[in-house]
C-alpha positions in Angstrom: 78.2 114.7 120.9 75.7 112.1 122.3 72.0 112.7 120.5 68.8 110.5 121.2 69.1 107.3 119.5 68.0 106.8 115.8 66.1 104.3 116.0 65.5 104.3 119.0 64.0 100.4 118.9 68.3 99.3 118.9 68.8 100.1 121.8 65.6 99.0 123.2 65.8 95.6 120.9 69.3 95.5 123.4 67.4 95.9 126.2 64.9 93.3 125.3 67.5 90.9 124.8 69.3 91.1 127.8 66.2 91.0 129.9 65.2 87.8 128.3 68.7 86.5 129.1 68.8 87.7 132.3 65.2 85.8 133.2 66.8 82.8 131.7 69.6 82.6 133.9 67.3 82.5 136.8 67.0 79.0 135.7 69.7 78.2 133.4 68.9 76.5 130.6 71.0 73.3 129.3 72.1 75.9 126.8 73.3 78.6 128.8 74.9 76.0 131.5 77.3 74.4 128.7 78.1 77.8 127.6 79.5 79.4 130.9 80.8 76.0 132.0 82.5 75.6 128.7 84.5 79.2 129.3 84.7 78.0 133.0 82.9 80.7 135.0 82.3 79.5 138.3 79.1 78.4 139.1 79.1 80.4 142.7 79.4 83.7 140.5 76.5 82.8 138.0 73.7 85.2 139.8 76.4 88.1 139.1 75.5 87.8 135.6 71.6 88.6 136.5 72.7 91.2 138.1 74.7 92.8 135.1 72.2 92.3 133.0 69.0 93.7 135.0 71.8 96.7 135.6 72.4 97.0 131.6 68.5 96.8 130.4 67.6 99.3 133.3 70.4 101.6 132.0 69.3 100.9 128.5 65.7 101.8 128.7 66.7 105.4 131.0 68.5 105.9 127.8 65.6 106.3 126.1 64.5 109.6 128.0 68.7 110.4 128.9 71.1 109.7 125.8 74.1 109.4 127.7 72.8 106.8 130.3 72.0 105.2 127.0 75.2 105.4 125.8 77.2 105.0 128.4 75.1 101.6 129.0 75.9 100.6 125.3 79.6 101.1 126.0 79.4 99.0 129.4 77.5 95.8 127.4 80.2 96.5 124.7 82.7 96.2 127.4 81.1 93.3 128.6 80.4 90.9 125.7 84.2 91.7 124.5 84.9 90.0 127.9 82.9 87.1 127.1 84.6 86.9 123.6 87.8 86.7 125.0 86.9 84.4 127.8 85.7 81.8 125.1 88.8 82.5 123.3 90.9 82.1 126.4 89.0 78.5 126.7 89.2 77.3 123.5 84.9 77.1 123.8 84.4 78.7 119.8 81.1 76.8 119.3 78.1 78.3 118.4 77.5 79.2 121.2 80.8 82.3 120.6 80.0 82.4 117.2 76.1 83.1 117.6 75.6 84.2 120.8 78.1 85.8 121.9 79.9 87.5 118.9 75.9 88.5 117.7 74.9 90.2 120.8 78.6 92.2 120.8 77.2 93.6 117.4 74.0 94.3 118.3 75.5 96.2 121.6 77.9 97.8 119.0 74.8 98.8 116.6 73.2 100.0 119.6 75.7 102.6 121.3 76.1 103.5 116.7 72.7 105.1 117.5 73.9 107.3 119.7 76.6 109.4 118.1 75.1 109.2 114.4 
């Protein structure tokens, strides 16, 4: 059964996050660039990426008043970082930017939808 998230700052602490990365891509910085560039997204698809993000912390923060948008969000970013991971993978990219970015923010989205069903 989904409940309200305990504590409920997880999920939000997601939400945060993602916004901030989101506003970031906007104007990539050098940081960001060698990362997607290193797992060879194409640069023409880069504003989809803002767009799944806005999505996520929109369905993140309805999840504070509606658990299962909440959860069902978590689950999406879980989906979505796991992606990431394998994309690096798939590129041989496993800098820090897999390591730290990318494999920290899968277990913070994992921590988040926790809060959900505990």
């Amino acid at each position: 059964m989904i409940h309200a998230s305990q504590p409920w700052w997880l999920p939000a602490l997601l939400a945060l996050s993602l916004f901030a990365d989101a506003l970031m891509s906007v104007r990539p910085p050098m940081f960001i660039q060698r990362c997607l560039d290193g797992v060879r997204f194409p640069r023409d698809w880069w504003w989809t990426l803002i767009a799944i993000k806005l999505a996520a912390t929109a369905g993140l923060l309805a999840g504070l008043k509606y658990p299962g948008v909440g959860f069902a969000t978590a689950v999406g970013v879980i989906a979505y970082f796991v992606c990431a991971a394998y994309s690096h993978y798939r590129a041989r990219f496993l800098g820090y930017e897999f390591w730290i970015n990318c494999l920290g923010m899968l277990a913070l989205s994992v921590a988040a939808a926790i809060t959900y069903v505990v």
